[in-house]
C-alpha positions in Angstrom: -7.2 14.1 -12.2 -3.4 13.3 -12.1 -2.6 9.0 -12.4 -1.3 7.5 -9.4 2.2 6.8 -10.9 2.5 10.9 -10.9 1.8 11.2 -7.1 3.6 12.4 -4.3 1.5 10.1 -2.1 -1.7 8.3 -2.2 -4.4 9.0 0.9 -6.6 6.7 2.3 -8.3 8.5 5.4 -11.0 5.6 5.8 -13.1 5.5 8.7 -13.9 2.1 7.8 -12.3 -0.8 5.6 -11.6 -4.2 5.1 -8.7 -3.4 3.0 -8.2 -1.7 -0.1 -7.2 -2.6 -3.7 -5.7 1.6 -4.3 -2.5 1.1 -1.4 -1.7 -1.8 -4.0 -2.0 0.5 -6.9 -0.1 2.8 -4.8 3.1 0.4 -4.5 3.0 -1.2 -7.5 3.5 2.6 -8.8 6.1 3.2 -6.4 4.0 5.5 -3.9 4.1 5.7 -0.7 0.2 5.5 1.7 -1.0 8.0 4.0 -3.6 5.7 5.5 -5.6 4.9 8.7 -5.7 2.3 11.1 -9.1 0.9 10.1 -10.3 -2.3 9.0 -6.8 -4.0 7.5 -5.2 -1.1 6.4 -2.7 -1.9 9.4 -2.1 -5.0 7.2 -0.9 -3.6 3.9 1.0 -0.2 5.3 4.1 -0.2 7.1 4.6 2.6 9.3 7.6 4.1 8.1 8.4 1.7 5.5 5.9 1.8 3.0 3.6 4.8 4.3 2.2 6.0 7.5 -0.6 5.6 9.6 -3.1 7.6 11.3 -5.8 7.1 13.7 -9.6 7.3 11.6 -11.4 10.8 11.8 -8.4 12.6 13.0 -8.0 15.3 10.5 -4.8 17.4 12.1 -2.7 13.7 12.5 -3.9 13.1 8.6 -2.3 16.5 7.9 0.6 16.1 9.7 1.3 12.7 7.7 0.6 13.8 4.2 3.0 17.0 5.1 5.4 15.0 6.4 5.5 13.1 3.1 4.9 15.7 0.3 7.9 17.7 1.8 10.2 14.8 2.3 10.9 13.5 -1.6 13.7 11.3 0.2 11.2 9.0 2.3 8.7 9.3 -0.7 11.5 7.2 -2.8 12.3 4.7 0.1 8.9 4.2 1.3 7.4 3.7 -2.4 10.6 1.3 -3.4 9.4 -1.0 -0.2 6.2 -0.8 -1.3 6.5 -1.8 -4.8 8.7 -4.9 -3.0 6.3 -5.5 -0.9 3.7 -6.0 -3.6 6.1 -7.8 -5.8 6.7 -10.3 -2.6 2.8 -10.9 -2.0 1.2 -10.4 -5.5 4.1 -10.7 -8.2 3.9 -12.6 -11.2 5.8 -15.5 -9.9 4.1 -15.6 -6.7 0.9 -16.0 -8.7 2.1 -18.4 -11.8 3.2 -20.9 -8.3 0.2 -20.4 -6.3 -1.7 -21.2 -9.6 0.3 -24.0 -10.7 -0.8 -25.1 -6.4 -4.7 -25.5 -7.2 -4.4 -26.7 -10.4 -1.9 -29.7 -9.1 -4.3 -30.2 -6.4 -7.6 -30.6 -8.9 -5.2 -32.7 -11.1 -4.2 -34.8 -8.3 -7.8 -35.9 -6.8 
């Protein structure tokens, strides 16, 4: 089984989800999402930015995506470096260290 950080692209083709912890595995490894729209998915990939999306169950649009990908090493690098930004933005260290430093100010504080 080949590590995330070696793919082309990570797939996702859900019929179901809330959201999922492997598109941020995906970005912070640079890689771009071939996902669908269910659940939150819609939250996390960018059409065009940091992956695509496709509709759940459709098979030929899921194709079409992870094709579109696989042969296009350009968009792979662009869509993986706005992914790892992305990720950095919502979940990097400093984010957390200041939304940490948040709730333990406000149990101080009480």
């Amino acid at each position: 089984m080949r590590k995330v950080r070696d793919a082309a692209v990570v797939v996702c083709p859900y019929r179901d989800a809330s959201q999922s912890g492997v598109v941020l595995s995906a970005y912070a490894f640079q890689v771009p999402v071939v996902a669908t729209t269910a659940g939150g998915l819609p939250e996390y990939v960018f059409p065009g930015k940091t992956g695509l999306l496709v509709p759940p169950g459709d098979a030929s649009a899921l194709v079409v995506a992870i094709k579109s990908l696989v042969t296009a090493p350009h968009l792979q690098e662009n869509m993986g470096r706005s992914g790892r930004q992305r990720a950095e933005a919502l979940y990097g260290l400093p984010v957390i260290l200041a939304q940490t430093d948040t709730v333990i100010s406000a149990v101080l504080n009480r």
